[in-house]
VEXTILO-468788 format. One record per residue: residue in three letters; x, y, z of N, C-alpha, C, O, CB in turn. Coordinates in nm, 4 decimals. Glycine has a CB too. Example, Ala and Ser with C-alpha at 12.3 -4.5 7.8 and 13.67 -1.06 7.14 Angstrom:
# residues 2
+------+----------+----------+----------+----------+----------+----------+----------+----------+----------+----------+----------+----------+----------+----------+----------+
: type :   n_east :  n_north :     n_up :  ca_east : ca_north :    ca_up :   c_east :  c_north :     c_up :   o_east :  o_north :     o_up :  cb_east : cb_north :    cb_up :
+------+----------+----------+----------+----------+----------+----------+----------+----------+----------+----------+----------+----------+----------+----------+----------+
:  ALA :   1.3190 :  -0.5690 :   0.7800 :   1.2300 :  -0.4500 :   0.7800 :   1.3200 :  -0.3300 :   0.7800 :   1.4236 :  -0.3319 :   0.8465 :   1.1308 :  -0.4473 :   0.9046 :
:  SER :   1.2850 :  -0.2250 :   0.7080 :   1.3670 :  -0.1060 :   0.7140 :   1.2900 :   0.0030 :   0.7870 :   1.3409 :   0.1138 :   0.8039 :   1.4084 :  -0.0598 :   0.5725 :
+------+----------+----------+----------+----------+----------+----------+----------+----------+----------+----------+----------+----------+----------+----------+----------+
***
This chain:
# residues 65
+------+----------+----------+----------+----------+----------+----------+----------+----------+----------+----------+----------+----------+----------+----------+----------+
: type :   n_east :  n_north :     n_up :  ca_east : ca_north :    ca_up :   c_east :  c_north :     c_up :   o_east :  o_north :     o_up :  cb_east : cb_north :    cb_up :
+------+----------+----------+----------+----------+----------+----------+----------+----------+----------+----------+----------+----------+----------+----------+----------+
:  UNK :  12.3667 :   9.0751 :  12.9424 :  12.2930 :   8.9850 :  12.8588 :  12.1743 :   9.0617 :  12.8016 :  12.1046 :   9.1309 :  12.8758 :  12.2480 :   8.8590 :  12.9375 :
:  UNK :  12.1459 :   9.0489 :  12.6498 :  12.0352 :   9.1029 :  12.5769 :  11.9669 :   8.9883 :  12.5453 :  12.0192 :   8.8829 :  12.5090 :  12.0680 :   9.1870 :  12.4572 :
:  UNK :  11.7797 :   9.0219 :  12.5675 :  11.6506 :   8.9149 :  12.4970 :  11.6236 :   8.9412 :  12.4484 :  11.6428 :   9.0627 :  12.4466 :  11.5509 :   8.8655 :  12.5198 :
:  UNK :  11.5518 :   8.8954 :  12.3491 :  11.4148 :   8.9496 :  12.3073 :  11.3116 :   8.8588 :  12.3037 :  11.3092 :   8.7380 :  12.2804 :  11.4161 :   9.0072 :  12.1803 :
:  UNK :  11.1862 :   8.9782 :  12.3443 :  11.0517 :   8.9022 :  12.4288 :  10.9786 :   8.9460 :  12.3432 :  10.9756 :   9.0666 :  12.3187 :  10.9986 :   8.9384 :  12.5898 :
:  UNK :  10.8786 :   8.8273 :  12.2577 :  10.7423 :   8.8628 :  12.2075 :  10.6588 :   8.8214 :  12.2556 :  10.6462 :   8.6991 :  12.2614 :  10.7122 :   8.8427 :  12.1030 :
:  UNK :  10.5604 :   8.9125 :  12.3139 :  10.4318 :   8.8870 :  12.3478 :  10.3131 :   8.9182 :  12.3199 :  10.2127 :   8.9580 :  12.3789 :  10.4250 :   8.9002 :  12.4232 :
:  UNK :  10.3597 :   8.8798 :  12.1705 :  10.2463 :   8.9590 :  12.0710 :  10.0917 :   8.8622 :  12.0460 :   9.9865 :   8.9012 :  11.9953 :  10.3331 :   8.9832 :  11.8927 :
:  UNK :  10.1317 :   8.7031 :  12.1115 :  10.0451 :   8.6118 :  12.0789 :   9.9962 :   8.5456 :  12.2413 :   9.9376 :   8.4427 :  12.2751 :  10.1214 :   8.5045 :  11.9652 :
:  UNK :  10.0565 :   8.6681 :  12.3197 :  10.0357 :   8.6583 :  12.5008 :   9.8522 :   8.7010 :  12.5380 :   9.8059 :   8.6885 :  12.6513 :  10.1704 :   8.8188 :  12.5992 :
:  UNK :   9.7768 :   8.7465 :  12.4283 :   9.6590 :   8.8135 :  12.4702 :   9.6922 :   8.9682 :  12.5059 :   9.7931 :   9.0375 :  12.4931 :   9.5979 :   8.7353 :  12.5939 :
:  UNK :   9.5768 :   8.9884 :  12.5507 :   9.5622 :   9.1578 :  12.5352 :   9.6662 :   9.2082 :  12.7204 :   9.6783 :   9.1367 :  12.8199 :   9.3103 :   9.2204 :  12.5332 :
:  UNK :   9.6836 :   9.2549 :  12.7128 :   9.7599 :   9.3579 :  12.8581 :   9.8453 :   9.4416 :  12.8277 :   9.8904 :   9.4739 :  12.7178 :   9.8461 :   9.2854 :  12.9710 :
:  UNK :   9.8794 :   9.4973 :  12.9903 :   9.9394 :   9.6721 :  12.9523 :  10.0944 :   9.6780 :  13.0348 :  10.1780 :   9.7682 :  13.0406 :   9.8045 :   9.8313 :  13.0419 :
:  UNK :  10.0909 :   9.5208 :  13.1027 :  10.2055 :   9.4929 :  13.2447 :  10.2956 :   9.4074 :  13.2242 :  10.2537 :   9.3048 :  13.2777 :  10.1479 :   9.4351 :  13.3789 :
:  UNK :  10.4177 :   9.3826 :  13.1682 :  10.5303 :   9.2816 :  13.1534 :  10.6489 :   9.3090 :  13.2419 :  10.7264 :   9.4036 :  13.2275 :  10.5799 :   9.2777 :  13.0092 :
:  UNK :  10.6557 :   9.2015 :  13.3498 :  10.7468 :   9.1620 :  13.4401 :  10.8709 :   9.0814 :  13.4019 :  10.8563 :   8.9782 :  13.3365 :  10.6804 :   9.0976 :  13.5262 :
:  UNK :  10.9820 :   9.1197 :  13.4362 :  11.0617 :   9.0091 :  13.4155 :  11.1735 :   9.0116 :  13.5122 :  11.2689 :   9.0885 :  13.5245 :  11.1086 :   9.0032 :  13.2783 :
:  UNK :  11.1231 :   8.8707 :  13.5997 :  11.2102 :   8.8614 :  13.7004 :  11.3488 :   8.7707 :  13.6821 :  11.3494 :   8.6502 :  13.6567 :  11.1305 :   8.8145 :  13.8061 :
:  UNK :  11.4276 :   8.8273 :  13.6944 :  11.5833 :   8.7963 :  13.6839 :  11.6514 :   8.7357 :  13.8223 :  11.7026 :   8.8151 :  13.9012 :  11.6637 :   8.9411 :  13.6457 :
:  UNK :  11.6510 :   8.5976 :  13.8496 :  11.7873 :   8.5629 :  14.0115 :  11.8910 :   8.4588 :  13.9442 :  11.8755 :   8.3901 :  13.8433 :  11.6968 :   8.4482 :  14.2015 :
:  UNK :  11.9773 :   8.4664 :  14.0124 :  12.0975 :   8.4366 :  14.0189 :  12.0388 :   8.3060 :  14.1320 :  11.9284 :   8.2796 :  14.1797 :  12.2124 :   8.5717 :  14.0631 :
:  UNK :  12.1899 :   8.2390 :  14.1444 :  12.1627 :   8.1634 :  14.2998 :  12.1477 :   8.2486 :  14.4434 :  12.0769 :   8.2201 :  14.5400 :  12.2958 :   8.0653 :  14.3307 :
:  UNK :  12.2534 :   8.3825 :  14.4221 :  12.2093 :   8.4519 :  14.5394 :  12.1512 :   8.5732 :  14.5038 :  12.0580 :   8.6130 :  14.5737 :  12.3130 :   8.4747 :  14.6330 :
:  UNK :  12.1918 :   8.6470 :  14.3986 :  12.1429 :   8.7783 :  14.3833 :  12.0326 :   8.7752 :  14.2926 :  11.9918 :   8.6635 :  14.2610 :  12.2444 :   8.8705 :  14.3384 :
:  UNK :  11.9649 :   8.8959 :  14.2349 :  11.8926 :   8.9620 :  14.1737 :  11.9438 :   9.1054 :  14.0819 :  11.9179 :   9.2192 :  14.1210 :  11.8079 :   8.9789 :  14.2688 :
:  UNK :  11.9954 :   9.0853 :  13.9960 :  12.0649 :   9.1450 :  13.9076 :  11.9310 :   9.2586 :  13.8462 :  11.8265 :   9.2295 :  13.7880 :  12.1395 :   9.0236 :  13.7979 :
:  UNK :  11.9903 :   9.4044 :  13.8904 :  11.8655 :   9.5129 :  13.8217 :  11.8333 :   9.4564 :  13.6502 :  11.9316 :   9.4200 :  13.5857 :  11.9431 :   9.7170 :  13.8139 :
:  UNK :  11.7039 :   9.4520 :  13.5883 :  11.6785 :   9.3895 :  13.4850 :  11.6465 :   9.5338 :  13.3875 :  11.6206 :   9.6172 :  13.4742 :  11.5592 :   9.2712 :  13.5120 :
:  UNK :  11.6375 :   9.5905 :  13.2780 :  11.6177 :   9.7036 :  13.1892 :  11.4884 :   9.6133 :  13.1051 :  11.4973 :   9.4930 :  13.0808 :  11.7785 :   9.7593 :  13.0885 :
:  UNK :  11.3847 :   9.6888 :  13.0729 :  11.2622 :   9.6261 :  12.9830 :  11.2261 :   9.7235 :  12.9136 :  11.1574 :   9.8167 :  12.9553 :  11.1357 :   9.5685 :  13.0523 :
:  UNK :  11.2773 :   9.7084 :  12.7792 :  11.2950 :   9.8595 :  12.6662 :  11.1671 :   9.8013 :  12.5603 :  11.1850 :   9.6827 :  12.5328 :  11.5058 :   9.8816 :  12.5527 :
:  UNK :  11.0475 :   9.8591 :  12.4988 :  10.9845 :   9.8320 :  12.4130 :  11.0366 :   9.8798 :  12.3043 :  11.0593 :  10.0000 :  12.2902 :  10.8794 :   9.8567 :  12.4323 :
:  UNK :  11.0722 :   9.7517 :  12.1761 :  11.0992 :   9.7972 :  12.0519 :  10.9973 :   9.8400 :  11.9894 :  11.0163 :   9.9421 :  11.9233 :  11.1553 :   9.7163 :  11.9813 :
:  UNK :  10.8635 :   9.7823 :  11.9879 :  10.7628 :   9.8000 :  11.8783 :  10.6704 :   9.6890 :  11.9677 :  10.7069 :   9.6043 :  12.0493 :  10.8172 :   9.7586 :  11.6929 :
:  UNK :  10.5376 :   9.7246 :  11.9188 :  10.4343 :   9.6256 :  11.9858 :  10.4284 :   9.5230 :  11.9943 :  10.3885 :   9.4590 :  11.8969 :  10.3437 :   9.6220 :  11.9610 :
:  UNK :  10.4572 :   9.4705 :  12.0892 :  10.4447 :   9.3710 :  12.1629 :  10.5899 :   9.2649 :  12.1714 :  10.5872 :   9.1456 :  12.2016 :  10.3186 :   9.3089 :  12.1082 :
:  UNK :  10.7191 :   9.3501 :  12.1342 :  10.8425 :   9.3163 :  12.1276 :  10.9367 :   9.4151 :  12.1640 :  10.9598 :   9.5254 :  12.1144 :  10.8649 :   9.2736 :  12.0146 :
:  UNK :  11.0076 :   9.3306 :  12.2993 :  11.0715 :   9.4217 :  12.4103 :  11.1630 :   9.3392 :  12.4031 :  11.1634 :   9.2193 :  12.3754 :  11.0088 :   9.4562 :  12.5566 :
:  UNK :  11.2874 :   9.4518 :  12.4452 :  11.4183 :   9.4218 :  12.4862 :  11.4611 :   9.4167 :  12.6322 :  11.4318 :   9.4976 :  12.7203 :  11.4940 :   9.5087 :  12.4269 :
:  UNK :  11.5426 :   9.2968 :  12.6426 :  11.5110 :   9.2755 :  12.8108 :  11.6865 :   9.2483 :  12.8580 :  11.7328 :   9.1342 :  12.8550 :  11.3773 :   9.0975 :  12.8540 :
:  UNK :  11.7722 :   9.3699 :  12.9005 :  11.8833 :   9.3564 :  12.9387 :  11.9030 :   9.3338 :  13.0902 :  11.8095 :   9.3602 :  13.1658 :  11.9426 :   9.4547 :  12.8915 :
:  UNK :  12.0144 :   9.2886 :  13.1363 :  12.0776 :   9.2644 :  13.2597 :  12.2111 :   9.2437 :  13.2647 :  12.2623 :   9.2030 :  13.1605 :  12.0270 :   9.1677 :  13.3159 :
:  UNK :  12.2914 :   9.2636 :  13.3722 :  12.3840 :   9.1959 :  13.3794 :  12.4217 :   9.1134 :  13.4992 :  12.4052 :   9.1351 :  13.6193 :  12.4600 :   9.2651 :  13.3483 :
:  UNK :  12.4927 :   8.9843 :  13.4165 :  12.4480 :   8.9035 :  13.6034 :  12.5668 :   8.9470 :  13.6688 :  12.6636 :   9.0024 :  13.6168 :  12.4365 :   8.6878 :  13.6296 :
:  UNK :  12.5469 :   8.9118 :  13.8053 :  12.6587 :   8.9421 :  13.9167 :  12.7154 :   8.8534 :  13.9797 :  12.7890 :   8.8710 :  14.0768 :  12.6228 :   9.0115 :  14.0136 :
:  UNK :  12.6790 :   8.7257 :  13.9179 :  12.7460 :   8.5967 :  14.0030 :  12.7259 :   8.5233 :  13.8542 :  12.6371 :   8.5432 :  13.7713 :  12.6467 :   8.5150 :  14.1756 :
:  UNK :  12.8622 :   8.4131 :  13.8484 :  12.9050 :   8.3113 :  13.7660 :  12.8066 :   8.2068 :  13.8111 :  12.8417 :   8.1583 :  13.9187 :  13.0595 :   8.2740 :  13.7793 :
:  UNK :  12.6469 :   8.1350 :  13.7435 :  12.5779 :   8.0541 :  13.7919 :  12.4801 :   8.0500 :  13.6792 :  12.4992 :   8.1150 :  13.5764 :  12.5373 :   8.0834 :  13.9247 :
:  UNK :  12.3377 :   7.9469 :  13.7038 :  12.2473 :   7.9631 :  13.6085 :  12.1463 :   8.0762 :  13.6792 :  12.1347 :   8.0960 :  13.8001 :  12.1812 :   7.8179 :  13.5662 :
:  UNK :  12.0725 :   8.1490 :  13.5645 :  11.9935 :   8.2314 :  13.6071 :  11.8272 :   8.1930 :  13.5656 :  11.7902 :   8.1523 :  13.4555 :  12.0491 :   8.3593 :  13.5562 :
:  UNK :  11.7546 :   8.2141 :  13.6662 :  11.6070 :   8.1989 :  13.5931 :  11.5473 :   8.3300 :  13.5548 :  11.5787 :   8.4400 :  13.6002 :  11.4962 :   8.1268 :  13.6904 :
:  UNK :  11.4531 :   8.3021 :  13.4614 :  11.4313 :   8.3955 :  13.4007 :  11.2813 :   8.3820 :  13.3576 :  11.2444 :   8.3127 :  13.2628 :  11.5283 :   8.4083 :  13.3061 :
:  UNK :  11.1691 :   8.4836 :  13.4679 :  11.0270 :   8.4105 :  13.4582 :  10.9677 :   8.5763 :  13.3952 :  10.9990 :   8.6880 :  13.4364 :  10.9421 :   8.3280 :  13.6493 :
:  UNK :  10.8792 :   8.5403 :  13.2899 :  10.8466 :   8.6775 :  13.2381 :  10.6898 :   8.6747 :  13.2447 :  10.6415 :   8.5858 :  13.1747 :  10.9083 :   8.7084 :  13.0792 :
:  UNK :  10.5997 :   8.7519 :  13.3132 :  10.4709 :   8.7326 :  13.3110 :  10.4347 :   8.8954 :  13.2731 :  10.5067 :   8.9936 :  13.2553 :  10.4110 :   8.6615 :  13.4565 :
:  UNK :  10.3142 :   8.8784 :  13.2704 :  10.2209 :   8.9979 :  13.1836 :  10.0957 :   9.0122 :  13.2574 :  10.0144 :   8.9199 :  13.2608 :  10.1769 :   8.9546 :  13.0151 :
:  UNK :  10.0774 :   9.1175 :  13.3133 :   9.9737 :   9.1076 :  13.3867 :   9.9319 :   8.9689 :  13.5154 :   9.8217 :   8.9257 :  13.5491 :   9.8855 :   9.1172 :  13.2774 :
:  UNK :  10.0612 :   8.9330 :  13.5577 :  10.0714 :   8.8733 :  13.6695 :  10.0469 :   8.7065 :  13.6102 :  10.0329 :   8.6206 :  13.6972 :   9.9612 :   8.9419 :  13.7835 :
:  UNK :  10.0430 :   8.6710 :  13.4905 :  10.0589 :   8.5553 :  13.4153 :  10.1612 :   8.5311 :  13.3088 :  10.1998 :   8.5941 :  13.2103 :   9.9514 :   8.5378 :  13.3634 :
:  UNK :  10.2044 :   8.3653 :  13.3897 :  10.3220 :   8.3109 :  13.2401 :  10.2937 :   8.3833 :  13.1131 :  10.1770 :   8.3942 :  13.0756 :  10.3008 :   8.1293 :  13.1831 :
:  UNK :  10.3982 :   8.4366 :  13.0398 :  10.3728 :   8.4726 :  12.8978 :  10.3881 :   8.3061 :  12.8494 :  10.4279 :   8.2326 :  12.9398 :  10.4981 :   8.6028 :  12.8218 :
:  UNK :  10.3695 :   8.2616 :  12.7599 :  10.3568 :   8.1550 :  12.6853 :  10.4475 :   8.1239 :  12.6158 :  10.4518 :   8.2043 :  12.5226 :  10.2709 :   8.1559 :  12.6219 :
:  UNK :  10.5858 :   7.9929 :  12.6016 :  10.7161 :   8.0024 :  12.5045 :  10.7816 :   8.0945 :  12.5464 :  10.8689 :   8.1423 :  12.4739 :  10.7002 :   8.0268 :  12.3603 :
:  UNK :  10.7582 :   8.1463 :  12.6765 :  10.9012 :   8.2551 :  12.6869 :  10.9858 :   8.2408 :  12.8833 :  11.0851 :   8.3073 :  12.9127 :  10.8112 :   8.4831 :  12.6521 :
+------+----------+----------+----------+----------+----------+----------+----------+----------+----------+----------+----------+----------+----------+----------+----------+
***
């Protein structure tokens, strides 16, 4: 699965997290910067389920994402 994350209207920081689970696993996540403040955020899941998908920046919700 490919995202794309803007966090161009997130405020100022230098740290974007994005945690990826499954119901049981944690699927390795890839966080590629296209251009400022818009990143590409791949995975692939490992179990047939819904996945959450929490993206913070400097240890806070990004905003709409």
């Amino acid at each position: 699965m490919c995202y794309e994350v803007d966090i161009s209207k997130a405020g100022q920081g230098q740290r974007i997290n994005v945690d990826v689970r499954g119901e049981v696993t944690r699927p390795q996540v890839e966080v590629v910067e296209r251009c400022e403040g818009l990143y590409a955020v791949t995975f692939i899941p490992q179990e047939c389920c819904r996945h959450s998908i929490v993206i913070t920046m400097n240890g806070v919700s990004v905003p709409g994402e």
